[in-house]
N, C-alpha and C positions, 0 to 999 in steps of 0.2 A: 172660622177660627180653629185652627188646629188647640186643640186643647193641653196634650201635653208638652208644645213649644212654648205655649204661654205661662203652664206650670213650670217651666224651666226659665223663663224671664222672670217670673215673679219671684221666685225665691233664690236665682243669681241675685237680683236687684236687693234683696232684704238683706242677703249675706255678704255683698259686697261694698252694701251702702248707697249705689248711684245705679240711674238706667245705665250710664255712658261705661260705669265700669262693667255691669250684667252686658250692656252690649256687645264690648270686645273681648271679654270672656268665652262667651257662646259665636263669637265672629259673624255678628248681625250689628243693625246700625241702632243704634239710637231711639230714633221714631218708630222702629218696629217693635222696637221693646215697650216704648209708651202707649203703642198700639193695644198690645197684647194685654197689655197689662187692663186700660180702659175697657176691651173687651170682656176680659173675666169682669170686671165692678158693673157692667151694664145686662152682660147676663146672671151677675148674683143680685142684682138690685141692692149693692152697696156700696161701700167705699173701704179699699182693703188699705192704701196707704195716705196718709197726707203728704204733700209733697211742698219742701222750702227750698229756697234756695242753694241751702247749705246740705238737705237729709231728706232723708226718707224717713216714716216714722210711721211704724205699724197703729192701724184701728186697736181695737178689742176685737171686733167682727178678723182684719187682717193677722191678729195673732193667734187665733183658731184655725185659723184657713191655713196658713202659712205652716204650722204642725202639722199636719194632715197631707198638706202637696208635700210638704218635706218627705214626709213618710212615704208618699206614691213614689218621692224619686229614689229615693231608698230602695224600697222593694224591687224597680225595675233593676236598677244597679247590682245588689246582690243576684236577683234571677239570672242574670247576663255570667255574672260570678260563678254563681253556683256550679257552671258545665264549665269552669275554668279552672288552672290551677291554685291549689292551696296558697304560691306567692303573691300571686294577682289577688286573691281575696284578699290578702291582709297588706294592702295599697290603700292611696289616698289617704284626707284629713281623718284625724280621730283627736277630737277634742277632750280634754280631761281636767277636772276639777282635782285641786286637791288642797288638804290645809295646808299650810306654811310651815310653820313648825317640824308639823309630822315628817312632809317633803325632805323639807333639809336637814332632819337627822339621819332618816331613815329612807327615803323612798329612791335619793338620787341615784342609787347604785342600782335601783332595780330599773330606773326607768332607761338607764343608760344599753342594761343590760337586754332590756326589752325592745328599745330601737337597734339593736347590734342583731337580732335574731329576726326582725322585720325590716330592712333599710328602705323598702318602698314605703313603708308607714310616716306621713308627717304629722308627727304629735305635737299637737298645739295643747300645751300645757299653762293653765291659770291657777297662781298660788293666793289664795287667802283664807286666814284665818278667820274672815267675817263670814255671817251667813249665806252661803249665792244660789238664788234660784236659780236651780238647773236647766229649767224648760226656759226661764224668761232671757239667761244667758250662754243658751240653745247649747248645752252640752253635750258630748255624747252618755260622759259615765262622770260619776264624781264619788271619791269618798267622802263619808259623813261619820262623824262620833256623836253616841249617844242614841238614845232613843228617838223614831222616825214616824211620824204620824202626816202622811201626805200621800191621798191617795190616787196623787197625779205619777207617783212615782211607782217602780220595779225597785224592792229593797231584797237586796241578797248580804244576810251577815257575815261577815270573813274572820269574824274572831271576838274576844274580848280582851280590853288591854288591863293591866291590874294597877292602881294609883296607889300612890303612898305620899307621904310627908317628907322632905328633904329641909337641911339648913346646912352652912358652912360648919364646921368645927370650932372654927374660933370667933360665927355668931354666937352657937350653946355656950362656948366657955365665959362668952362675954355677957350676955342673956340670963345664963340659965337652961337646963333642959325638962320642959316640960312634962309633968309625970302622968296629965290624963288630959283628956279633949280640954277639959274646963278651964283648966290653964293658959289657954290660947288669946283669950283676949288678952291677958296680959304681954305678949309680946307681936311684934311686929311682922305683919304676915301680908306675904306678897302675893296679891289674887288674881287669878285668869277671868279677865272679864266676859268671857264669853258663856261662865258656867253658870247654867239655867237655875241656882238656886241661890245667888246673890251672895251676898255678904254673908250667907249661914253654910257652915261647913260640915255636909252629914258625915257621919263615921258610923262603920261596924266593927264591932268588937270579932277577936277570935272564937270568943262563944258566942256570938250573936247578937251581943247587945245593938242596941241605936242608939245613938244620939245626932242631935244637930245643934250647934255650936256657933252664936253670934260671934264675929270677930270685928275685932277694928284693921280694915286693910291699912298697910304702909305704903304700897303702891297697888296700882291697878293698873295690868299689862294684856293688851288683847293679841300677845302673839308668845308662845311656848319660849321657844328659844331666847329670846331676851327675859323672861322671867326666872328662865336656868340660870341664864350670866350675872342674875340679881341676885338667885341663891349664891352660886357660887363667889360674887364678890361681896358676902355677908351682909346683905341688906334685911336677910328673914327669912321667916318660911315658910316653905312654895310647895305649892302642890305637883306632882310630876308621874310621869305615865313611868312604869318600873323600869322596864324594858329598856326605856331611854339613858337612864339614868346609874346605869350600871356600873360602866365603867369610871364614873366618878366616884363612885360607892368604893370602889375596887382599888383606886387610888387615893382612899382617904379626902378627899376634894369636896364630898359632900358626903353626911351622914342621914342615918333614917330618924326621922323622928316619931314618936310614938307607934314603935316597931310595930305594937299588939294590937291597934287600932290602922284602919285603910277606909278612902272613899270607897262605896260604894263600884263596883267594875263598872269600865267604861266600853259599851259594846262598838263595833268598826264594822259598817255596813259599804258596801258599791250599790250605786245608786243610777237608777236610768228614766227617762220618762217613758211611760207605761203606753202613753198612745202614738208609741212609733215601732216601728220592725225594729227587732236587735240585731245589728248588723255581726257578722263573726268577729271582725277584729274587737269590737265591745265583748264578747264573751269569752276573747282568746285572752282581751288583756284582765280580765278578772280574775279567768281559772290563772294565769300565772303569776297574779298577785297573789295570789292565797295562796299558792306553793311557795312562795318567797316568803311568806309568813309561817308558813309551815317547816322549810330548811333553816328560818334566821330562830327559832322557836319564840316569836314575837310576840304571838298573839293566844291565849287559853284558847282552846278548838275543839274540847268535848263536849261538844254537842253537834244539829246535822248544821249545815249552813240550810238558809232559804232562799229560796228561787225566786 
């Protein structure tokens, strides 16, 4: 059994879903590819896929295997690269995680701008704002917010973003404007459900106080931008990344609320899985995301980033 044709069946077939489509991929038939593939399961003495009629459908054993052949084709690809030009490096898929929100206030110009200076590059771009495991929906790079505790992962910080309190103007006029954290439960507060510390809302003072702050939500939104358009069409008040929120600030549109008081900073990591080769286009498109962060002044960045 040629070993590395078969590592090229078995991971066309994962990434495309079917032998039939890894077959005419790789321009081999069919049965060759069921061949190859039974030959690796009888010399690992296991079973890497189940097979239905409809899918393939990796083991536990096949999704350990399957990161690791990935990574053997990887590394061949690049070595082939490496004695090539800098355009051919930065060719082929590059898959990219990113949250939703972030994306569409902020990211679409740079990504635009990032396939305009790469055109061999096909960026297959997945937006949500739910959690996504990176390895299990085999990404190249993803950003993440907030603190990173997964030591499957490469976490490189790219900045910190700074949150504040926003409402309409003529919620406060209708409301009320809250004059300290504890005032909060009393009014109607629109929360991002995705933040790790529920219904209690920490704040730091300009001198350093703490507190954390039960609130009664009025709504609960698991994606930024429709939580802005709730601030903004005076439903309450919303938590919101600074930076985003600016130029509504700018136009009167939305107000700061409890100017002296802010969450806790929100840090903004790129993210890779740690048991594969880093291919250059993943580290070309990192260093030029944090230069975009760095020209748009998006992101606090006194400190080193991490590797």
């Amino acid at each position: 059994m040629d070993k590395l044709s078969a590592l090229s069946g078995f991971v066309q077939s994962v990434n495309l879903g079917s032998f039939s489509a890894a077959a005419k991929h790789l321009g081999v038939s069919q049965p060759a590819i069921s061949q190859q593939i039974r030959g690796l399961e009888d010399q690992l003495g296991t079973r890497l896929l189940n097979r239905t009629t409809r899918q393939l459908q990796l083991t536990e054993a096949g999704e350990r295997y399957y990161a690791y052949a990935r990574d053997i084709l990887d590394r061949l690809v690049e070595a082939d690269r490496s004695i090539q030009s800098d355009e051919t490096q930065m060719s082929g898929p590059l898959s990219i995680g990113l949250p939703l929100g972030f994306a569409e206030s902020v990211l679409s110009d740079f990504l635009i701008r990032f396939k305009k200076e790469h055109p061999c590059l096909l960026l297959d771009i997945s937006l949500s704002d739910q959690f996504v495991d990176v390895i299990q929906e085999r990404l190249d790079v993803a950003i993440r917010m907030g603190e990173i505790r997964d030591e499957r992962l490469i976490v490189r910080r790219l900045g910190v973003a700074q949150r504040c309190l926003v409402a309409s103007p003529e919620y406060l006029d209708r409301k009320g404007r809250p004059r300290h954290p504890a005032d909060l439960p009393e009014h109607d507060y629109l929360l991002y459900k995705n933040i790790s510390t529920g219904d209690r809302v920490p704040f730091i003072s300009t001198l350093g106080e703490k507190l954390s702050i039960k609130i009664n939500p009025a709504m609960i939104v698991n994606n930024s931008s429709t939580l802005r358009q709730a601030a903004l069409a005076g439903l309450g008040i919303s938590i919101a990344n600074r930076w985003l929120i600016e130029p509504y600030l700018a136009s009167g549109e939305l107000e700061l609320v409890l100017p002296e008081w802010q969450y806790p900073p929100h840090p903004i990591h790129a993210v890779y899985p740690s048991n594969r080769f880093i291919p250059i286009k993943v580290r070309r498109f990192v260093d030029r995301l944090q230069d975009y962060f760095k020209e748009m002044g998006a992101l606090d960045q006194s400190f080193e980033s991490r590797a």
